[in-house]
PAVO-791320 format. One record per residue (C-alpha): residue in one letter; x, y, z. Coordinates in steps of 0.1 Angstrom, whole numbers, plus 5000, padded with zeros to 4 digits. Layout:
BEGIN
paba res: A&X: X&Y: Y&Z: Z
...
***
This chain:
BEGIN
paba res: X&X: 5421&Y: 2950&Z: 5483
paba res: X&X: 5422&Y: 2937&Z: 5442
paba res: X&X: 5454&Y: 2920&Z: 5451
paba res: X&X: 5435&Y: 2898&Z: 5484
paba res: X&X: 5402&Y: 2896&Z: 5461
paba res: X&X: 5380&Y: 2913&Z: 5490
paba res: X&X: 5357&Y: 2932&Z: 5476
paba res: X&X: 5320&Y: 2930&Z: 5457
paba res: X&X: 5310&Y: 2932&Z: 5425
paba res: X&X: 5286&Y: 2957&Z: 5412
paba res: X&X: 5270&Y: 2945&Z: 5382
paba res: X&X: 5301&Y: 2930&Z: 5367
paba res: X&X: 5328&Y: 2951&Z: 5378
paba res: X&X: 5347&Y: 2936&Z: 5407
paba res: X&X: 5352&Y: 2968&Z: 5433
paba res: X&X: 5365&Y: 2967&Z: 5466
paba res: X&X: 5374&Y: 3006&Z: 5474
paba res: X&X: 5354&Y: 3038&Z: 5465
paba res: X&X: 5381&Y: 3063&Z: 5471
paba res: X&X: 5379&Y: 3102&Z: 5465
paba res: X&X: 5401&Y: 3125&Z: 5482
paba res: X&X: 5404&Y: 3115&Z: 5517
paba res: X&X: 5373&Y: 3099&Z: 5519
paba res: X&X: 5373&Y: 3060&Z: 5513
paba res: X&X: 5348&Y: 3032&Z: 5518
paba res: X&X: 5359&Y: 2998&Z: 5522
paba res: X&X: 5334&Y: 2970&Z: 5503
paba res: X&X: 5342&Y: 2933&Z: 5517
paba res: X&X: 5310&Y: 2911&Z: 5509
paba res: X&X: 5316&Y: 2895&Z: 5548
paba res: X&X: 5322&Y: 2911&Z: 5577
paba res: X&X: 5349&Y: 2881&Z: 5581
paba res: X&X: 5363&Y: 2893&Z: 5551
paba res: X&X: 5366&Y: 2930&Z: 5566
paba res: X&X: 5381&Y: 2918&Z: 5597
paba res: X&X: 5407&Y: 2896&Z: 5582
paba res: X&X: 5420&Y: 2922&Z: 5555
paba res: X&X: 5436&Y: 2952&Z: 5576
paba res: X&X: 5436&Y: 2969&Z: 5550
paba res: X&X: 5439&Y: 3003&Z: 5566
paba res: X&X: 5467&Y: 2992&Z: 5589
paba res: X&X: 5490&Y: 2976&Z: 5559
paba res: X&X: 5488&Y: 3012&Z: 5539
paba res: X&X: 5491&Y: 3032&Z: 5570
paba res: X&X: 5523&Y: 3018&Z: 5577
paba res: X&X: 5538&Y: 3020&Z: 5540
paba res: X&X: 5527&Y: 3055&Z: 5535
paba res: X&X: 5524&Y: 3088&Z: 5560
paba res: X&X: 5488&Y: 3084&Z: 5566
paba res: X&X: 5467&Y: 3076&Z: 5592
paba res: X&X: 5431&Y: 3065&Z: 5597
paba res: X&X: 5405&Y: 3077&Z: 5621
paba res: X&X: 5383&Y: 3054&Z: 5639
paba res: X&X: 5360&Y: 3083&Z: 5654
paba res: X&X: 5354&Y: 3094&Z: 5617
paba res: X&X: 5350&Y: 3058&Z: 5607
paba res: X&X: 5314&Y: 3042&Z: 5607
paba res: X&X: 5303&Y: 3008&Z: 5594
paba res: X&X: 5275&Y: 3006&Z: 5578
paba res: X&X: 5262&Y: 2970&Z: 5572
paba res: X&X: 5238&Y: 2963&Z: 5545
paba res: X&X: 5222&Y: 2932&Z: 5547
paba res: X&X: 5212&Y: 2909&Z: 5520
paba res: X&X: 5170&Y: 2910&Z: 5515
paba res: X&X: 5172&Y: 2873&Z: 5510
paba res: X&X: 5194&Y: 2870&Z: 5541
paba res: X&X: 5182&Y: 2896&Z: 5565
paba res: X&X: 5192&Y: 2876&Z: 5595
paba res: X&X: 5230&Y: 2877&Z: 5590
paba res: X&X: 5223&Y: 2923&Z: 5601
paba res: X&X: 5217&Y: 2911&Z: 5639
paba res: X&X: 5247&Y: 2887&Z: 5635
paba res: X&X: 5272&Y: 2912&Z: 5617
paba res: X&X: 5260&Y: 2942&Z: 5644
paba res: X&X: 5275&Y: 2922&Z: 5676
paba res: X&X: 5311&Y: 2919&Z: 5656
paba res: X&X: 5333&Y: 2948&Z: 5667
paba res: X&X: 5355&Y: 2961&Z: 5640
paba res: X&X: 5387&Y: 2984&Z: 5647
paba res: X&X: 5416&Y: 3006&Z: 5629
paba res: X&X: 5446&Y: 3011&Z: 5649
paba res: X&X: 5429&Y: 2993&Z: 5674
paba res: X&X: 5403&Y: 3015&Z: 5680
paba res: X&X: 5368&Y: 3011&Z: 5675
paba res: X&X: 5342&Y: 3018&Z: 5646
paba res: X&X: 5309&Y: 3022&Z: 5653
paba res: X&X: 5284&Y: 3005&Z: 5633
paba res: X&X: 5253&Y: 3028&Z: 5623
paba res: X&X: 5222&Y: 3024&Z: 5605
paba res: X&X: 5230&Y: 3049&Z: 5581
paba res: X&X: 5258&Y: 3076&Z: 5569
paba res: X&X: 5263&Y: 3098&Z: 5545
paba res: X&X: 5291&Y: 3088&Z: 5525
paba res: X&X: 5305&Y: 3118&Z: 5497
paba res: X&X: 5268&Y: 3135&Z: 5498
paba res: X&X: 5248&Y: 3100&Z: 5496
paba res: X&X: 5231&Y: 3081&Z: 5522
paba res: X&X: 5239&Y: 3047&Z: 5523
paba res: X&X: 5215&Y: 3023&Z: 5546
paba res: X&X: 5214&Y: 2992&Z: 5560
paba res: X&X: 5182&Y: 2981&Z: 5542
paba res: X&X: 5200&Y: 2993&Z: 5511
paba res: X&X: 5168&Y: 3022&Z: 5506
paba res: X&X: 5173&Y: 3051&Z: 5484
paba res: X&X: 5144&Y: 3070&Z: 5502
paba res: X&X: 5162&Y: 3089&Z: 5524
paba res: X&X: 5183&Y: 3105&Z: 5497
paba res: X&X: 5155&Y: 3111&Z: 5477
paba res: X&X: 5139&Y: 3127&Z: 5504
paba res: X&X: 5168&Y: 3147&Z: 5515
paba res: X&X: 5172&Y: 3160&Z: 5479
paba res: X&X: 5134&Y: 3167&Z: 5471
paba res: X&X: 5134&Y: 3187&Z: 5503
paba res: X&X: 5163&Y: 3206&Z: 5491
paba res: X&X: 5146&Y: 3213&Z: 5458
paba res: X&X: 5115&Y: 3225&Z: 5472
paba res: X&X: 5135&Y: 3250&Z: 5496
paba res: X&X: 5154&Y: 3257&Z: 5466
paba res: X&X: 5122&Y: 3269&Z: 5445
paba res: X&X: 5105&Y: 3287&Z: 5473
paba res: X&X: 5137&Y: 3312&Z: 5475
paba res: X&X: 5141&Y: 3314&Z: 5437
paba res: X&X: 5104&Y: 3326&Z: 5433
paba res: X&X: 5110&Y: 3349&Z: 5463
paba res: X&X: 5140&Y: 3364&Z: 5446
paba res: X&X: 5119&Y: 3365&Z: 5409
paba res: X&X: 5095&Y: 3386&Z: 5431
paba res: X&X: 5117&Y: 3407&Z: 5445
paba res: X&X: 5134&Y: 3419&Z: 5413
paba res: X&X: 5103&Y: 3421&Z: 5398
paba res: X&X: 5088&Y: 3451&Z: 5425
***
């Protein structure tokens, strides 16, 4: 992905793969860009790996100057080993949700809900020890 210059930059660091384990996520800027790389074809067939397009989503996140290009993007069909990903509105990606619109409130949610739940049986345990 460095070596064919797809990717994005976040803040000033030029990134076109998040990788931990045997979870990645692919970040061209274009869905042209996605398409044209094969990125997960080239390394499959160097290395004894395979991808999994019913694991696979696509999440695209449109720009909120150019919110247009979402209905655009969501017709393309993109594939690994010429099967299909689906393209979602959201996904949780290593524990984080990412969106479409690019919103943190469904993660912030998700985690204050946690916390409260969280509390609540830590008081009930403080109570219990306490009888």
């Amino acid at each position: 992905m460095c070596a064919a210059k797809i990717g994005c930059f976040i803040g000033t660091m030029f990134t076109g793969i998040l990788a931990y384990a045997d979870n990645i996520a692919l970040l061209p800027p274009t869905a042209a860009q996605l398409m044209l790389c094969g990125a997960c074809e080239t390394y499959a067939a160097e290395f004894p790996i395979s991808f999994n397009a019913s694991k696979s989503k696509c999440v695209v996140c449109s720009s909120r100057r150019m919110p247009k290009e979402l209905n655009f993007v969501c017709d393309v069909k993109f594939t690994v080993n010429g099967n299909r990903i689906e393209v979602v509105q959201s996904w949780s990606h290593l524990g984080h949700i990412i969106t479409t619109d690019m919103d943190d409130i469904r993660d912030i949610d998700r985690f204050t809900n946690w916390l409260v739940r969280s509390t609540m049986y830590f008081v009930h345990f403080i109570r219990l020890t306490q009888l």
